[in-house]
C-alpha positions as MATLAB code, in Angstrom:
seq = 'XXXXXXXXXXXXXXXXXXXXXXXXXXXXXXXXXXXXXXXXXXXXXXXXXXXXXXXXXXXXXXXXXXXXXXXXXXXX';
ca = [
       5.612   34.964  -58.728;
       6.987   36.982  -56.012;
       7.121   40.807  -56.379;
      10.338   43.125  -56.193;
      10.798   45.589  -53.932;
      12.772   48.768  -55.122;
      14.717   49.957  -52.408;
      16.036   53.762  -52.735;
      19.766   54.485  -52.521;
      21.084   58.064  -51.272;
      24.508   58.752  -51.601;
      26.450   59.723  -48.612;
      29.851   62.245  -48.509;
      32.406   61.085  -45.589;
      34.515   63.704  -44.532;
      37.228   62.391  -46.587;
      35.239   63.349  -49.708;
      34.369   59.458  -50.282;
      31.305   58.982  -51.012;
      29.343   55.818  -50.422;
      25.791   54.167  -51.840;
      22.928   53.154  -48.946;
      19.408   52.079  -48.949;
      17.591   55.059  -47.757;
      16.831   54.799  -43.937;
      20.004   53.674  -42.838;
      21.003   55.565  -39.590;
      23.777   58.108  -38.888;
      25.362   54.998  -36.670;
      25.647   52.395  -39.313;
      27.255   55.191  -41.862;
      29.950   55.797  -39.274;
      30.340   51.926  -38.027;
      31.024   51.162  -42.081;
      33.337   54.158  -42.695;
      35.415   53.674  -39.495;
      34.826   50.480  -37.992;
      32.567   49.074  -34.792;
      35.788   51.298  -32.633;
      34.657   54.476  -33.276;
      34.414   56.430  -30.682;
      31.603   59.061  -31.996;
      28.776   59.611  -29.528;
      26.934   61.672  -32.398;
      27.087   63.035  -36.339;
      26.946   65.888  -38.097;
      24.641   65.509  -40.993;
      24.920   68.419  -43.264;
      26.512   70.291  -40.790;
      24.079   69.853  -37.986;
      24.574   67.708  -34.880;
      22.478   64.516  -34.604;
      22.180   61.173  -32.494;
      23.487   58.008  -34.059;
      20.169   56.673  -34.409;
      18.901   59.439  -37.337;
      17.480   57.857  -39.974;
      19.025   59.184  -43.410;
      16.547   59.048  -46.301;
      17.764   62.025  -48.676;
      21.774   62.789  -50.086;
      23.942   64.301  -47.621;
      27.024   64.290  -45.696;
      28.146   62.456  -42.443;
      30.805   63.327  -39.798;
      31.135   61.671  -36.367;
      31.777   63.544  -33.344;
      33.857   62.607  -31.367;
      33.528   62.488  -27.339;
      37.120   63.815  -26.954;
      36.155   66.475  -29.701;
      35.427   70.348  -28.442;
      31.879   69.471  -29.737;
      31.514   66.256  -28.192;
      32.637   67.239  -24.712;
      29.772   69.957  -24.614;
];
């Protein structure tokens, strides 16, 4: 018989308050391409307040914002 894998889920908090259900290790990027679509326009995220690149792995609960490049904290 083949064995099962248990993946871990985290639970992530969009901006909007929404919060969605991921296996653990999915990146900042792929949070922010599900919540707003491949058109984006974030060049980075804020993960629990704190600026990261789109290619963060997530692992524990926490909250995701993208920046934006026109945004005062994407532009610096």
């Amino acid at each position: 018989m083949g064995s099962v894998t248990n993946v871990a889920m985290i639970h992530i908090t969009l901006p909007d308050g929404t919060v969605n259900e991921y296996a653990a290790g999915i990146t900042c990027g792929e949070v922010i391409i599900d919540a707003l679509g491949k058109k984006h326009g974030c060049l980075a995220a804020k993960v629990d307040g704190q600026e990261h690149d789109l290619s963060t792995s997530l692992n524990v609960d926490c909250s995701v914002e993208g920046i934006l490049a026109h945004s005062d904290e994407g532009m610096h």
